[in-house]
C-alpha positions in Angstrom: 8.8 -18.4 14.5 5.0 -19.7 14.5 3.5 -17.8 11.9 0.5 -17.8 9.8 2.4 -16.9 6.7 1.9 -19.9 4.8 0.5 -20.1 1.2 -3.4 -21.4 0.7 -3.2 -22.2 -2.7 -5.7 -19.5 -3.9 -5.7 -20.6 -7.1 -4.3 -17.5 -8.7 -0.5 -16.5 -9.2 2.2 -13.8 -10.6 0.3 -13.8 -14.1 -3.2 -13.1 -12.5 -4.5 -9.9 -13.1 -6.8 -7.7 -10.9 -9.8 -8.5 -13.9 -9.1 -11.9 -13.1 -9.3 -12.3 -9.9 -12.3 -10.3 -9.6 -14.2 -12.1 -11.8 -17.8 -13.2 -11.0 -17.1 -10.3 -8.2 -20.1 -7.8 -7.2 -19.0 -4.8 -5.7 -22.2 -3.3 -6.4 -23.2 -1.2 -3.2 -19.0 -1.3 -2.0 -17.4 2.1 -1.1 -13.7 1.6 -1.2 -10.7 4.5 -1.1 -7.6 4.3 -3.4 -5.1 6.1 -2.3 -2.6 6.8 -5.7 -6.1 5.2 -7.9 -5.0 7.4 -10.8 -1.4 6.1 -11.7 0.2 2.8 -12.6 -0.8 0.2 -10.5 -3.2 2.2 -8.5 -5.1 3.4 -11.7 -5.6 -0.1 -12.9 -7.0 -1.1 -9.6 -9.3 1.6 -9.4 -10.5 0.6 -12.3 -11.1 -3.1 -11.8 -13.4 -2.3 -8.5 -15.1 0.0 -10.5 -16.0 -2.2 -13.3 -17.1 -4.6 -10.7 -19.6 -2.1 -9.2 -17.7 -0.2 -6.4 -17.9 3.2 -5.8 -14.4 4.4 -5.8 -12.9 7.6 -3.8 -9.2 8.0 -5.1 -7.4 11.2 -3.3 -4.9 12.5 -4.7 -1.9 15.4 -4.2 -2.9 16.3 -7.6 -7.1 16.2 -7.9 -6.6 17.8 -12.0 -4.4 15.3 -13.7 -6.5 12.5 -11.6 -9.7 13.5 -13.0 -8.1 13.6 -16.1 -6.7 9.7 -15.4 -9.8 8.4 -14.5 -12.2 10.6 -16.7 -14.9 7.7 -18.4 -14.7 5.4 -15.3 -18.4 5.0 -13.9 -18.3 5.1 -10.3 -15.1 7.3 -9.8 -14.8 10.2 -7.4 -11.6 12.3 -6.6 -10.7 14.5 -3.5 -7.9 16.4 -2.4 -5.1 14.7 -0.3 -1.1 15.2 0.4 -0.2 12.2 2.7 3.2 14.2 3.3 0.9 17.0 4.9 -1.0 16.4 8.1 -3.4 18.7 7.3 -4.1 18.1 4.1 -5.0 14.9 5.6 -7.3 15.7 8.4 -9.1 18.0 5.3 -9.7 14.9 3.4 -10.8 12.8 6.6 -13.3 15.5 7.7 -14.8 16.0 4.3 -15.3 12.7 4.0 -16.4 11.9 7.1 -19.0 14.5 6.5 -20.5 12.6 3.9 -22.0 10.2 6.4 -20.8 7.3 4.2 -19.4 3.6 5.3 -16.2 2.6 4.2 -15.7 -1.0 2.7 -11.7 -1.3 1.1 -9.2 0.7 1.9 -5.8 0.2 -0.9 -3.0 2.5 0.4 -1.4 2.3 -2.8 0.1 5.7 -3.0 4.0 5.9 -2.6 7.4 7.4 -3.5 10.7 5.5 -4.1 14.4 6.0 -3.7 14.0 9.4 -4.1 17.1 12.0 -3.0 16.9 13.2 0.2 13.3 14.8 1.3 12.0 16.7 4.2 8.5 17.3 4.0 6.5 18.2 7.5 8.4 19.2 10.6 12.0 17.6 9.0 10.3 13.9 8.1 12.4 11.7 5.5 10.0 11.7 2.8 9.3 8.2 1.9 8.9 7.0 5.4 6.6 10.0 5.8 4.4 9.4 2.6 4.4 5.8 2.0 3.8 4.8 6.6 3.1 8.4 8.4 0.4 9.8 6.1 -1.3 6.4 5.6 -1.3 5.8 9.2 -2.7 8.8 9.8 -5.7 8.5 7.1 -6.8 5.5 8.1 -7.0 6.5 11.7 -8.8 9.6 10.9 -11.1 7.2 8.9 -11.6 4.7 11.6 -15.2 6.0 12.0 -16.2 5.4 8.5 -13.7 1.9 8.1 -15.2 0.4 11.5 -19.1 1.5 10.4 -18.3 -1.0 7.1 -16.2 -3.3 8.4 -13.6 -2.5 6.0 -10.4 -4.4 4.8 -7.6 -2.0 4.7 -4.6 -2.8 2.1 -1.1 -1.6 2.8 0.7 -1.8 0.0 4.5 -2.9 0.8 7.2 -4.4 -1.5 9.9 -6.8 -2.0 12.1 -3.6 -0.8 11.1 -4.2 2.9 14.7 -6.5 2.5 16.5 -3.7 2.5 16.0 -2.3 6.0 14.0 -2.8 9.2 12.7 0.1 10.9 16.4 2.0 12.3 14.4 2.9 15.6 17.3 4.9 16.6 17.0 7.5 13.0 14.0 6.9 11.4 14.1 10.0 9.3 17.6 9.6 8.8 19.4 12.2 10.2 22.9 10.8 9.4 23.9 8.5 6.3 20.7 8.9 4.0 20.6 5.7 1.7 18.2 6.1 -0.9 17.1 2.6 -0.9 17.4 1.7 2.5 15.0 4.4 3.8 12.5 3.2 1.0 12.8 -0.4 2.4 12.1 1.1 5.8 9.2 2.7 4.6 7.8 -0.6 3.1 8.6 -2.4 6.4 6.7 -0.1 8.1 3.7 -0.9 6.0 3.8 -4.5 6.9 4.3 -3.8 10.2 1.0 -1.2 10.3 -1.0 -4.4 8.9 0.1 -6.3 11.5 -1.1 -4.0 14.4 -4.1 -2.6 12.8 -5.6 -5.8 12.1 -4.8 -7.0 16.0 -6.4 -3.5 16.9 -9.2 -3.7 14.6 -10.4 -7.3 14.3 -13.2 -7.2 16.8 -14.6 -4.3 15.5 -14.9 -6.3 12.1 -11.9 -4.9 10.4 -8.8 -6.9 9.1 -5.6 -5.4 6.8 -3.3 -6.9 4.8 0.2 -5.8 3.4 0.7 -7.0 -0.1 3.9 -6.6 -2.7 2.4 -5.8 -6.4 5.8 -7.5 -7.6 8.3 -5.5 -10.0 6.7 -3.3 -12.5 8.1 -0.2 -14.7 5.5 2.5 -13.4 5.7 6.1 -12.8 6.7 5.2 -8.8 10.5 4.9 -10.8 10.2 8.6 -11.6 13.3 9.3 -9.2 15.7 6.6 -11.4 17.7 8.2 -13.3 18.1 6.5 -16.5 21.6 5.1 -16.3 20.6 3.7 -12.6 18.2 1.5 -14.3 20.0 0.8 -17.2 22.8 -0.2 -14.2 20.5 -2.6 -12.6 19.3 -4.5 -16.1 16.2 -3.0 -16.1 16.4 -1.2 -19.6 18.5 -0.7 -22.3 19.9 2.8 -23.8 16.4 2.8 -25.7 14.6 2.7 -22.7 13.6 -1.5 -24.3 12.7 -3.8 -20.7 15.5 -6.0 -21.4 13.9 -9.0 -19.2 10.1 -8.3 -19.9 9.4 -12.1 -18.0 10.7 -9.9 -14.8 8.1 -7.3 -14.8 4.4 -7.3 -14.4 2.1 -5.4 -16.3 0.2 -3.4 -14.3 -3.1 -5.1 -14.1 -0.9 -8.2 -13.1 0.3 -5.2 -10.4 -2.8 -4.3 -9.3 -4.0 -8.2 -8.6 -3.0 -8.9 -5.4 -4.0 -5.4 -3.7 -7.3 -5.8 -5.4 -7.5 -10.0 -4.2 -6.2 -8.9 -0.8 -9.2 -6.6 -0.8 -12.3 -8.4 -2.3 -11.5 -12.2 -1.6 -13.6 -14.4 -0.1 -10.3 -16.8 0.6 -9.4 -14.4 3.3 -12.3 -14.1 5.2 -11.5 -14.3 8.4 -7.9 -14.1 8.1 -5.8 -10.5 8.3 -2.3 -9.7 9.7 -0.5 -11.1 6.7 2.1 -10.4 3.9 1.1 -11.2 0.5 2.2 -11.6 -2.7 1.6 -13.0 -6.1 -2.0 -13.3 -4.6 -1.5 -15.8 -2.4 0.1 -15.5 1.2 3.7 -15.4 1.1 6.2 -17.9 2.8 8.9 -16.6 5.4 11.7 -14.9 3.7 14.3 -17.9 2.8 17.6 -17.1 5.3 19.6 -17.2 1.8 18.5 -16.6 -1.8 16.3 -14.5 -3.8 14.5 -11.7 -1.9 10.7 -13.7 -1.7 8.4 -13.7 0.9 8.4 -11.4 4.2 11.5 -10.6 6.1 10.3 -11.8 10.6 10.8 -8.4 11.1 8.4 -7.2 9.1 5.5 -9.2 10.4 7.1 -9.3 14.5 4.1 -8.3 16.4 6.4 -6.7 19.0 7.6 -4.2 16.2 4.5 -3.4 15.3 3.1 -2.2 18.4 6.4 -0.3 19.2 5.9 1.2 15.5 2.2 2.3 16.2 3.0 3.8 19.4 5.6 5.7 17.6 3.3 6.6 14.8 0.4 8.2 17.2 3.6 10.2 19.0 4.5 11.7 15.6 1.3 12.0 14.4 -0.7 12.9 17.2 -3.6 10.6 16.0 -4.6 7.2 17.5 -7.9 5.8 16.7 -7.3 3.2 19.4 -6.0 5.4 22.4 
């Protein structure tokens, strides 16, 4: 397929941290949101943009042990938000709309994994709810405030988007739950939201991304039980990272997100899977799971994902 999904040799890699790449960076005058900016990878981003001068919202399910996260970061704010509750969302949106502010980065770095079987709203599957619906339904109830800046928007996908495409005939799988399949759903669906919001929002002045953090030990594993990880050769009995060259730490987590956001090497582009702060290849038909699956980034699916997305949702910034 004719893509753009080719790498521009940015210059930075899989070691690069968010510090790094933001270096020389004023964000001095930015607004961005943070969705998850007060734990593992999310925490470390909101703290990069800060030190580089942003003014950072970060929502959160939990607004207490956030403000206890980010307490000493100049800059920081925190709200109220549940993405896996509609109306927890529009509450957020409203406030913040309220405030009469312009919106410059969105990072929907907030998300679940391969947790057990969750129904949160009117009988949604959890992750595909939390990590796609509730995102999609922010940043459309943000539109007002992300078009006045001409904002980049961040969804933040994975490597899991391999597992699964989006099952169009049970997306809240309501037969033969799989754990990791419906979080590699989820994280398709967050490249495919990229995709059609930056086709929907470029002339307005808007562009999104999806990036994959890469593999990090963070609290998104809190639904691993121990022996699963020790089962995949994460860990040992201790709880030791066997393979510590495997894993990022988290400011090398929060680089691409926070590159995909602030970079100058992107101007003018959008609609694209990154990783390792660089835009990634097409999957490889065989071999390790790099790059992004042509399902993920098939402008078709996209659309038919949005459309489905405003049905759910009942919000469409675009209708």
């Amino acid at each position: 397929m004719s893509t753009a999904q080719h790498k521009i040799g940015s210059g930075f890699g899989a070691d690069s941290t968010a510090d790094e790449v933001l270096d020389g960076t004023d964000l001095s005058g930015k607004l961005a949101i943070v969705t998850g900016g007060y734990s593992g990878i999310g925490l470390e981003t909101t703290r990069s943009l800060a030190r580089a001068g942003a003014r950072v919202v970060v929502p959160a399910r939990r607004p207490e042990p956030a403000r206890e996260a980010l307490d000493g970061i100049d800059g920081v704010e925190t709200d109220e938000l549940d993405l896996g509750d509609l109306e927890s969302v529009r509450a957020f949106a409203d406030r913040f709309l309220a405030s009469g502010r312009a919106v410059d980065l969105v990072i929907d770095s907030a998300g679940i994994m391969a947790c057990p079987l969750t129904r949160v709203g009117p009988g949604w599957e959890a992750q595909f709810a939390t990590n796609h619906l509730g995102h999609f339904a922010l940043v459309n109830r943000l539109w007002p405030a992300i078009a006045a800046g001409g904002a980049r928007v961040v969804s933040v996908s994975s490597t899991g988007h391999h597992a699964s495409g989006i099952r169009w005939d049970d997306v809240h799988w309501r037969t033969g739950y799989d754990k990791w399949q419906a979080y590699g759903q989820a994280k398709t669906a967050n490249v495919l939201f990229a995709v059609e919001l930056d086709r929907l929002g470029r002339e307005h002045g808007v562009r999104a991304f999806a990036a994959h953090p890469g593999g990090i030990l963070t609290p998104l594993q809190r639904h691993l039980p121990k022996e699963e990880m020790i089962d995949r050769g994460w860990i040992d009995e201790t709880g030791r990272i066997l393979h510590p060259e495997n894993f990022k730490s988290t400011q090398q987590g929060a680089a691409t997100q926070v590159w995909a956001a602030t970079s100058p090497q992107l101007d003018g582009a959008g609609g694209v899977y990154l990783e390792d702060c660089d835009v990634a290849e097409l999957a490889p038909e065989d071999g390790p799971r790099t790059g992004v699956m042509p399902y993920a980034i098939d402008p078709e699916e996209a659309r038919r994902l949005w459309a489905l997305s405003a049905e759910l949702t009942g919000v469409n910034a675009f209708a």
